[in-house]
N, CA, C and O atoms as a GROMACS GRO file, in nm:
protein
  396
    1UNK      N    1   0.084  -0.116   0.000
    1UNK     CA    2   0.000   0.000   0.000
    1UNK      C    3   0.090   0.124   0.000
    1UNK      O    4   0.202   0.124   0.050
    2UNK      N    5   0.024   0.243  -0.067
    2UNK     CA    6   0.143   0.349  -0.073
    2UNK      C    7   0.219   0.389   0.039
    2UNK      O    8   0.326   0.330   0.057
    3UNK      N    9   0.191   0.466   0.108
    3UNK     CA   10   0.311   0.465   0.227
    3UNK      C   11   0.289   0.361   0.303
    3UNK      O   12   0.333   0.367   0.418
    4UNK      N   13   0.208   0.227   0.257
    4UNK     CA   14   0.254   0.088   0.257
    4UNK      C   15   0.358   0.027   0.147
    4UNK      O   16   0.453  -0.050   0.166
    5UNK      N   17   0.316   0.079   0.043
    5UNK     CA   18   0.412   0.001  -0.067
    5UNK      C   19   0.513  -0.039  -0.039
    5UNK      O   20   0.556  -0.149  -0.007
    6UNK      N   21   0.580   0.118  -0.063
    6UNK     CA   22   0.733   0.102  -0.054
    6UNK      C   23   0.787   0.199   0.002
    6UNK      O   24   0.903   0.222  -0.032
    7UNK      N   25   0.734   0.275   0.089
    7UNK     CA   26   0.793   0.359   0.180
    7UNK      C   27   0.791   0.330   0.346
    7UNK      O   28   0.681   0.292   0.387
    8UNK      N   29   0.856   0.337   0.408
    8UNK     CA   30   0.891   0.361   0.555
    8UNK      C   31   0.750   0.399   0.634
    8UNK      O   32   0.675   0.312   0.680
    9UNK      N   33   0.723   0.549   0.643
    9UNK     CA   34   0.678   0.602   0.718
    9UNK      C   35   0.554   0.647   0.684
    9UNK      O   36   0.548   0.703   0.575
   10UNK      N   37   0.404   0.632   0.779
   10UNK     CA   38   0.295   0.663   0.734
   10UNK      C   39   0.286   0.799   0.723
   10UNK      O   40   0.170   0.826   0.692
   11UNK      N   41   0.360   0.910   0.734
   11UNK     CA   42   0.367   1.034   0.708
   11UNK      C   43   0.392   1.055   0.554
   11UNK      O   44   0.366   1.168   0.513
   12UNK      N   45   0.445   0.952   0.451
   12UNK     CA   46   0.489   0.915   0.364
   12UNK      C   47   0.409   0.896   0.288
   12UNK      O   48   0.446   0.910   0.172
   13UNK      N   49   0.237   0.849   0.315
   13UNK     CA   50   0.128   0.816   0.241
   13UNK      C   51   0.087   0.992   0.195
   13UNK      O   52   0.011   0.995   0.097
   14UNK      N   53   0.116   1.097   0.236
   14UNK     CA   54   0.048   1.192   0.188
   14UNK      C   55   0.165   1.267   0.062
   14UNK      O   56   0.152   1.369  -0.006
   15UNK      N   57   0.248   1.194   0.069
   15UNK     CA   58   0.375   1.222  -0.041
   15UNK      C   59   0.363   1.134  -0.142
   15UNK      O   60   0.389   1.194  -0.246
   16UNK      N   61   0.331   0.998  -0.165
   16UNK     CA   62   0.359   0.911  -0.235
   16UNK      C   63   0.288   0.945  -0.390
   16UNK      O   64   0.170   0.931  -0.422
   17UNK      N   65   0.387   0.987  -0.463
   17UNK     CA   66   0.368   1.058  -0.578
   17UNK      C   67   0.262   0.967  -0.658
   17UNK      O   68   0.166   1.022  -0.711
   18UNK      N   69   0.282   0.809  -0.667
   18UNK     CA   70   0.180   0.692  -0.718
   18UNK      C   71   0.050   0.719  -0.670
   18UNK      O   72  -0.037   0.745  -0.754
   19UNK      N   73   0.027   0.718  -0.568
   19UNK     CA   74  -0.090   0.721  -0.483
   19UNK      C   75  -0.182   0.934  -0.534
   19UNK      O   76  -0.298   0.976  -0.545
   20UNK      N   77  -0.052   0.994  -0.545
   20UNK     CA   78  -0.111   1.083  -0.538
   20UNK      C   79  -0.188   1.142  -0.670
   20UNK      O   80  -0.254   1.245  -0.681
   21UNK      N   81  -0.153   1.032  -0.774
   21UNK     CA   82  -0.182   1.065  -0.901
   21UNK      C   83  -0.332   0.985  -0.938
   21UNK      O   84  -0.396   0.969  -1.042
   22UNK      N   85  -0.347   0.952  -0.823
   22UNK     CA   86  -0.550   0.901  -0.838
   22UNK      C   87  -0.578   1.019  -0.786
   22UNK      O   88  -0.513   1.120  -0.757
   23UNK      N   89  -0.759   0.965  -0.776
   23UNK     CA   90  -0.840   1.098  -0.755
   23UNK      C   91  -0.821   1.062  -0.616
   23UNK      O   92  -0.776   0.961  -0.564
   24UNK      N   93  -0.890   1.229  -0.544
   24UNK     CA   94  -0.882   1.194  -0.384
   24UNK      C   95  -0.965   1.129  -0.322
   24UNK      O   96  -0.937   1.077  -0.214
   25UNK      N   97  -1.089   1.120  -0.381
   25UNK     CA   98  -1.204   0.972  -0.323
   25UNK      C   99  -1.129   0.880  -0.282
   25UNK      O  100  -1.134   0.853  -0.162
   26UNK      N  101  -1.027   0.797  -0.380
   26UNK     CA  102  -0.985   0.715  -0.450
   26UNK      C  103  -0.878   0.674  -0.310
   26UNK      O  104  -0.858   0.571  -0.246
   27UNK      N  105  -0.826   0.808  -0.306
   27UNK     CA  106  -0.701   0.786  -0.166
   27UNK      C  107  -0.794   0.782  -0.047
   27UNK      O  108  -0.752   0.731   0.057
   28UNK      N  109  -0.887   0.821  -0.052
   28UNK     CA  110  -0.948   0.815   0.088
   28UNK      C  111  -1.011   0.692   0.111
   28UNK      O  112  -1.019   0.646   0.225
   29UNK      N  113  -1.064   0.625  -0.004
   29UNK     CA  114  -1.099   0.479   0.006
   29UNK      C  115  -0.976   0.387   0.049
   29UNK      O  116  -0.980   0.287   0.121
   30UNK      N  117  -0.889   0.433   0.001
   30UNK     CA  118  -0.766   0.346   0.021
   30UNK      C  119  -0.726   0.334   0.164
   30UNK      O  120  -0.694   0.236   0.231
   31UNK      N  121  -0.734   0.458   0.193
   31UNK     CA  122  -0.710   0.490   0.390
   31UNK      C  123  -0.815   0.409   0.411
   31UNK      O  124  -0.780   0.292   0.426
   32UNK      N  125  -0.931   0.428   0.418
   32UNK     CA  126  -1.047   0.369   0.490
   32UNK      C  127  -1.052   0.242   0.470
   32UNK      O  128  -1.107   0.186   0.565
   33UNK      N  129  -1.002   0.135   0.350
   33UNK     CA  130  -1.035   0.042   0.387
   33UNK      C  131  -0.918  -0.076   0.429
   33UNK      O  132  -0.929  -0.195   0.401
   34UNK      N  133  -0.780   0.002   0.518
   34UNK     CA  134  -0.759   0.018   0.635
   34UNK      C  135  -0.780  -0.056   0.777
   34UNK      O  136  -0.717  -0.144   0.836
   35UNK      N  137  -0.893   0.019   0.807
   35UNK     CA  138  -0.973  -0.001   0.904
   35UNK      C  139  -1.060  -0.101   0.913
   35UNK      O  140  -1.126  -0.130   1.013
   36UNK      N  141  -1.063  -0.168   0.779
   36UNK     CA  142  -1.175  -0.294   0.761
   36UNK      C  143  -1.098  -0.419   0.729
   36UNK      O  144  -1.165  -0.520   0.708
   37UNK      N  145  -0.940  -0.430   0.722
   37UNK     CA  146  -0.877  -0.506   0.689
   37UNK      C  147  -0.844  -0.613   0.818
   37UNK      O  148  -0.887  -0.593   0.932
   38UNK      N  149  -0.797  -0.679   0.796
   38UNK     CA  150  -0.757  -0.795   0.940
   38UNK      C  151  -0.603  -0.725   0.943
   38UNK      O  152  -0.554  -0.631   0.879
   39UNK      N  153  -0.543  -0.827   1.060
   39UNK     CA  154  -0.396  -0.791   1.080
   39UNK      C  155  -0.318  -0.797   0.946
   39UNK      O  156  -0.229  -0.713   0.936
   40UNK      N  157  -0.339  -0.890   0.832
   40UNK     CA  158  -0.277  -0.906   0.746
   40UNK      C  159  -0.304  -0.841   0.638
   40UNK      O  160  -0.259  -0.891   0.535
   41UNK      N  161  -0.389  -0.701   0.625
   41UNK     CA  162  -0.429  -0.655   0.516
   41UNK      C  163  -0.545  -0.690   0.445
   41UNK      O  164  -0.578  -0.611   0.357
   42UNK      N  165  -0.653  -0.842   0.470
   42UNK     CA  166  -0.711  -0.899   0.368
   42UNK      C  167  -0.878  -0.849   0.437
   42UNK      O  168  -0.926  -0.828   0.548
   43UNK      N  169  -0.919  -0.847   0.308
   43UNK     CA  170  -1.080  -0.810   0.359
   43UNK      C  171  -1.168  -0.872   0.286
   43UNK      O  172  -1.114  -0.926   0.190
   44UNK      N  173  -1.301  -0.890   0.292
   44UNK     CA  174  -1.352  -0.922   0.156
   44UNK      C  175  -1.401  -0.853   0.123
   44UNK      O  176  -1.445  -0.760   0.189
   45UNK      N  177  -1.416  -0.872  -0.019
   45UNK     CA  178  -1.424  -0.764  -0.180
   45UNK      C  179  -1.611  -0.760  -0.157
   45UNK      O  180  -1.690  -0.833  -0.216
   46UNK      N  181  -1.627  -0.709  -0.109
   46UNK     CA  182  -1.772  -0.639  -0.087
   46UNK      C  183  -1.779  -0.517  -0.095
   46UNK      O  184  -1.743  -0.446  -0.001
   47UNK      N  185  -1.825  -0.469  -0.203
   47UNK     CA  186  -1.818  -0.308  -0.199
   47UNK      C  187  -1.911  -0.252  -0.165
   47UNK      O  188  -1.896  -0.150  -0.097
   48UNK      N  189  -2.045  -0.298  -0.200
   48UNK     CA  190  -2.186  -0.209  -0.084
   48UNK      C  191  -2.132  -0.216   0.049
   48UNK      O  192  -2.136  -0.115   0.118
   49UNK      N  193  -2.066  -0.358   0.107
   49UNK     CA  194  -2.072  -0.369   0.244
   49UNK      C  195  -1.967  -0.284   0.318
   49UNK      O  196  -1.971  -0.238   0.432
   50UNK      N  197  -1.858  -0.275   0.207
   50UNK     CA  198  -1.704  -0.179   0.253
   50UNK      C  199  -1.779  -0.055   0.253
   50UNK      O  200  -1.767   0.024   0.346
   51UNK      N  201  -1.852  -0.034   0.159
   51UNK     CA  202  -1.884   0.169   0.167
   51UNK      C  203  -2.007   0.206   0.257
   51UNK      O  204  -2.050   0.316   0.290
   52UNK      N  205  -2.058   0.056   0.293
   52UNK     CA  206  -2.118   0.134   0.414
   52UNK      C  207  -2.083   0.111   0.536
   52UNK      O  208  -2.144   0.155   0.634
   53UNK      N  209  -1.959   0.022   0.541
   53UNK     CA  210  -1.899   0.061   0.666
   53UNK      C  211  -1.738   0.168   0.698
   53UNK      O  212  -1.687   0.185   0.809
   54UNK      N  213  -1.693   0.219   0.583
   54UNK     CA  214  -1.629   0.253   0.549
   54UNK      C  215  -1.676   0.408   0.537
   54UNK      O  216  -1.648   0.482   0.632
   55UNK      N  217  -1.753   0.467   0.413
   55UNK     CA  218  -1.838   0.577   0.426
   55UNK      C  219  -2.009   0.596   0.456
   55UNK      O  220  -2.094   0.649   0.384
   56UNK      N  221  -2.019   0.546   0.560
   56UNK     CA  222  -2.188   0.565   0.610
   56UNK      C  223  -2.281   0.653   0.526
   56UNK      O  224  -2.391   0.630   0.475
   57UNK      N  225  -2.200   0.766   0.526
   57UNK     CA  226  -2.293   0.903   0.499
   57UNK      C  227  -2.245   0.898   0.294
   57UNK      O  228  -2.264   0.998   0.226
   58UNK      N  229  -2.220   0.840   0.267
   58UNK     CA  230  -2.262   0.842   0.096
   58UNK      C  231  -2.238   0.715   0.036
   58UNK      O  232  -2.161   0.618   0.027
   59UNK      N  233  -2.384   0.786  -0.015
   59UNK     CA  234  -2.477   0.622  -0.072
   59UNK      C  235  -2.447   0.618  -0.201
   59UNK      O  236  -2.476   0.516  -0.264
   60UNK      N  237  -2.378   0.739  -0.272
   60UNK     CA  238  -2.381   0.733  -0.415
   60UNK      C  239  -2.186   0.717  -0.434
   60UNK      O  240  -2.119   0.745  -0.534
   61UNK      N  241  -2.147   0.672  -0.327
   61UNK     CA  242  -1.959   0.660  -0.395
   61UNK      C  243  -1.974   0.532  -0.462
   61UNK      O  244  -2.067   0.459  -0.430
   62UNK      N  245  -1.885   0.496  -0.560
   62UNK     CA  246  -1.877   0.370  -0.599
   62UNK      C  247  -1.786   0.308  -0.570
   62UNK      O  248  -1.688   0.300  -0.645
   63UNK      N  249  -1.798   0.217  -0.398
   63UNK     CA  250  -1.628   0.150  -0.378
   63UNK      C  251  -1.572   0.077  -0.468
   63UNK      O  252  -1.450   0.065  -0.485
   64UNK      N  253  -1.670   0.017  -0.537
   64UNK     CA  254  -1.598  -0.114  -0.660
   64UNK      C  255  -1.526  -0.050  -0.753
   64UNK      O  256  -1.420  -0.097  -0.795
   65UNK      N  257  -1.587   0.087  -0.801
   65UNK     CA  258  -1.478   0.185  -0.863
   65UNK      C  259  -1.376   0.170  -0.798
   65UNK      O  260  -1.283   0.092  -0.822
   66UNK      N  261  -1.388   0.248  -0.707
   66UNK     CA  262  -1.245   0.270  -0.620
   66UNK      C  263  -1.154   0.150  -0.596
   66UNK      O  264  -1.032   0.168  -0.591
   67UNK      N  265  -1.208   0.025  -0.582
   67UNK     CA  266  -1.106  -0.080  -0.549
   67UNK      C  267  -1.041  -0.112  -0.656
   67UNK      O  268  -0.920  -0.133  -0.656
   68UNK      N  269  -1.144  -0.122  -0.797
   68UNK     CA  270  -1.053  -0.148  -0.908
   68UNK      C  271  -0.909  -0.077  -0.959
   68UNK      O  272  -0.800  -0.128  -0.988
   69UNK      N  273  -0.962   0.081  -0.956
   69UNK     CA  274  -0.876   0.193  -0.964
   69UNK      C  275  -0.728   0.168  -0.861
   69UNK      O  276  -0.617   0.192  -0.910
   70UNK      N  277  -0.741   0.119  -0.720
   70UNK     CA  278  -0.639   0.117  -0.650
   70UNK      C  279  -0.564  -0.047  -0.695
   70UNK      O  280  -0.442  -0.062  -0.686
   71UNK      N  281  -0.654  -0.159  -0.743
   71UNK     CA  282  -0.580  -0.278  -0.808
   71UNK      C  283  -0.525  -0.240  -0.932
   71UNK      O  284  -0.406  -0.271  -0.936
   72UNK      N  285  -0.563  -0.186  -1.033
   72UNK     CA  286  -0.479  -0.116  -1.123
   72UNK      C  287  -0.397  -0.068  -1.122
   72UNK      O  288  -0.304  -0.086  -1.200
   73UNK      N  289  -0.403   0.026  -1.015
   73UNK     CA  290  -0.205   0.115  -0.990
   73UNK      C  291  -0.140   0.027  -0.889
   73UNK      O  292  -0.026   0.068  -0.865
   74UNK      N  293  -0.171  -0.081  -0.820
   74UNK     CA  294  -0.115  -0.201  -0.781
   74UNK      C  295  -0.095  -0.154  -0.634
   74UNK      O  296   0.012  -0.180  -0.579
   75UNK      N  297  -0.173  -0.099  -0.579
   75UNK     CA  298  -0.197  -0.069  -0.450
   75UNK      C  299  -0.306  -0.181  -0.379
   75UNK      O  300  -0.317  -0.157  -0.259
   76UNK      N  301  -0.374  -0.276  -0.416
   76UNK     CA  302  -0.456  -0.356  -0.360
   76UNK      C  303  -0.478  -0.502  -0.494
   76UNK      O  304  -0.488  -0.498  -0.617
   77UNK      N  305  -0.478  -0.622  -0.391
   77UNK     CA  306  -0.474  -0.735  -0.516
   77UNK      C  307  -0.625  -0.780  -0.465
   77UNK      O  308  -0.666  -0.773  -0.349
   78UNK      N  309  -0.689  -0.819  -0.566
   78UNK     CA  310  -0.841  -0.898  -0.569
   78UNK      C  311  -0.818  -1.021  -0.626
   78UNK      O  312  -0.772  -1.048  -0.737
   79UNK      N  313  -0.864  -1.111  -0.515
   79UNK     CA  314  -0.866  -1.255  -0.584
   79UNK      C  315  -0.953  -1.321  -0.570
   79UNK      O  316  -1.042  -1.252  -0.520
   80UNK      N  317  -0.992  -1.445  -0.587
   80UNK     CA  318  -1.129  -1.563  -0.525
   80UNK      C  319  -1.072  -1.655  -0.488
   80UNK      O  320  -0.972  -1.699  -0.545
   81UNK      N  321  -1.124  -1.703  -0.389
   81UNK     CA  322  -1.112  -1.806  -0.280
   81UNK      C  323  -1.234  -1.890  -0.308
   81UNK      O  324  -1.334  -1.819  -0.295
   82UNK      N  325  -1.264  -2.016  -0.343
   82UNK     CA  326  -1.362  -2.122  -0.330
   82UNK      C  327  -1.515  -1.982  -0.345
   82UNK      O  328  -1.589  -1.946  -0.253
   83UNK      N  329  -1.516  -1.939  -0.477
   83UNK     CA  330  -1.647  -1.868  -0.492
   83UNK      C  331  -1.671  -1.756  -0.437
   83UNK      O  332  -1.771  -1.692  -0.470
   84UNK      N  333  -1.573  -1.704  -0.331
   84UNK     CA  334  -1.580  -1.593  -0.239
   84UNK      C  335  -1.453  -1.471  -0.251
   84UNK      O  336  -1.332  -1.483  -0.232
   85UNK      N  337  -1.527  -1.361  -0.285
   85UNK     CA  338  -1.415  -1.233  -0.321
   85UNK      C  339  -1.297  -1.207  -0.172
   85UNK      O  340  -1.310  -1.246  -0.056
   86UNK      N  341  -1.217  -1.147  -0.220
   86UNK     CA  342  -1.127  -1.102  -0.110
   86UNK      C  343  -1.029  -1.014  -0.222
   86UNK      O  344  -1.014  -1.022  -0.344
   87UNK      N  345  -0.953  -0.903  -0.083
   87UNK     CA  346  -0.903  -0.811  -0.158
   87UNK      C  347  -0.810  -0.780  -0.053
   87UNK      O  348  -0.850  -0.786   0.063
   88UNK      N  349  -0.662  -0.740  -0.088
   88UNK     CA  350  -0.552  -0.767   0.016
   88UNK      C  351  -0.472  -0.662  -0.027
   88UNK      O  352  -0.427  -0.669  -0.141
   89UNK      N  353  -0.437  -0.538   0.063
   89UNK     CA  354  -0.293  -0.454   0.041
   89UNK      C  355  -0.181  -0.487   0.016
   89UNK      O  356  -0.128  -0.568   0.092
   90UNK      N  357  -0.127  -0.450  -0.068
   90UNK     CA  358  -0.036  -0.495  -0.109
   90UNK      C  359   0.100  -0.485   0.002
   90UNK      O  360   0.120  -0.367   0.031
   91UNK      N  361   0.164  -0.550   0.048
   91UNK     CA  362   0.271  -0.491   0.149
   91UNK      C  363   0.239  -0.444   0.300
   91UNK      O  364   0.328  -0.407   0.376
   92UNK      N  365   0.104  -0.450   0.333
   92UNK     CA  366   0.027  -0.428   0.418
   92UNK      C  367   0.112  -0.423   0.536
   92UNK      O  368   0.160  -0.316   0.574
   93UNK      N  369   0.143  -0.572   0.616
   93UNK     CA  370   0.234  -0.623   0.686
   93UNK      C  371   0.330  -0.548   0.703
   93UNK      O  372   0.317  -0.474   0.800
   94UNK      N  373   0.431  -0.538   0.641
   94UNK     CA  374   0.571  -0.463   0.631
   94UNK      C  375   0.551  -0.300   0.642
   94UNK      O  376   0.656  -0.234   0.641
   95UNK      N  377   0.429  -0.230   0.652
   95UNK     CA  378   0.428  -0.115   0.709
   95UNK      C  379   0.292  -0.100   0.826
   95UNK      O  380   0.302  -0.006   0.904
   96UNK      N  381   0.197  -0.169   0.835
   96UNK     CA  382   0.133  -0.152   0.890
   96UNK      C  383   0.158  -0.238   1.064
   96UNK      O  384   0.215  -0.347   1.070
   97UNK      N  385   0.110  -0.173   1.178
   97UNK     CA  386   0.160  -0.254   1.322
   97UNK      C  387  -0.001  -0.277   1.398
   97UNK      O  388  -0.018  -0.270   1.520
   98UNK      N  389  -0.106  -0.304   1.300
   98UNK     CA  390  -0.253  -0.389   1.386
   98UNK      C  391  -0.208  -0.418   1.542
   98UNK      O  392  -0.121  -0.493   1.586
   99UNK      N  393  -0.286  -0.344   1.598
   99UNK     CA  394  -0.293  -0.409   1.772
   99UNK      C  395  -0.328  -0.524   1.773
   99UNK      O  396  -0.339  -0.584   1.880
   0.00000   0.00000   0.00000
C-alpha cells in the first residue's frame, strides 16, 4: 500500500507521488479500507458492504470503482477463494503494526 508500498513512514502516504496521481475519493478509500482489513491486510471484496462501513454518509460513492482503480495502480490485489471475493494490500504487513 502506498506509504505501505514502498515507503517507511505513514507520514509518507500523503507524499507518495503513485498514490497521489489518483483521484482523492480514490485515496481516501484506500485509507479507509484500512480499518476494515484484518492484521494481514485482507478483507472481503464487498463493496456495498465496505462503503457502508467505510463511508456511512454516501450512498452514491462507488467503492468497486475505487477498489478497481487502487488494483490497477497495484496498490490492492483482488482474488477468489472457493467462490468468495477477497481483496488484500499490497505490502500491508511490512508497514502496517494492527494491535
Amino acid at each position: 500500500m502506498a506509504g505501505l508500498r514502498r515507503r517507511e513512514t505513514k507520514a509518507d502516504f500523503w507524499r507518495d507521488e503513485d498514490l497521489g496521481a489518483l483521484p482523492m475519493t480514490t485515496r481516501l478509500v484506500f485509507k479507509g479500507l484500512w480499518a476494515a482489513a484484518d492484521r494481514e491486510g485482507r478483507l472481503e471484496d464487498r463493496p456495498r458492504r465496505l462503503r457502508a462501513e467505510v463511508f456511512p454518509y454516501d450512498s452514491d460513492l462507488d467503492m468497486d470503482e475505487h477498489m478497481a482503480t487502487l488494483a490497477a495502480a497495484g496498490f490492492l490485489v483482488r482474488y477468489e477463494v472457493e467462490g468468495r471475493r477477497y481483496a488484500e494490500g499490497v505490502n500491508f504487513t511490512k508497514h502496517q503494526r494492527p494491535h
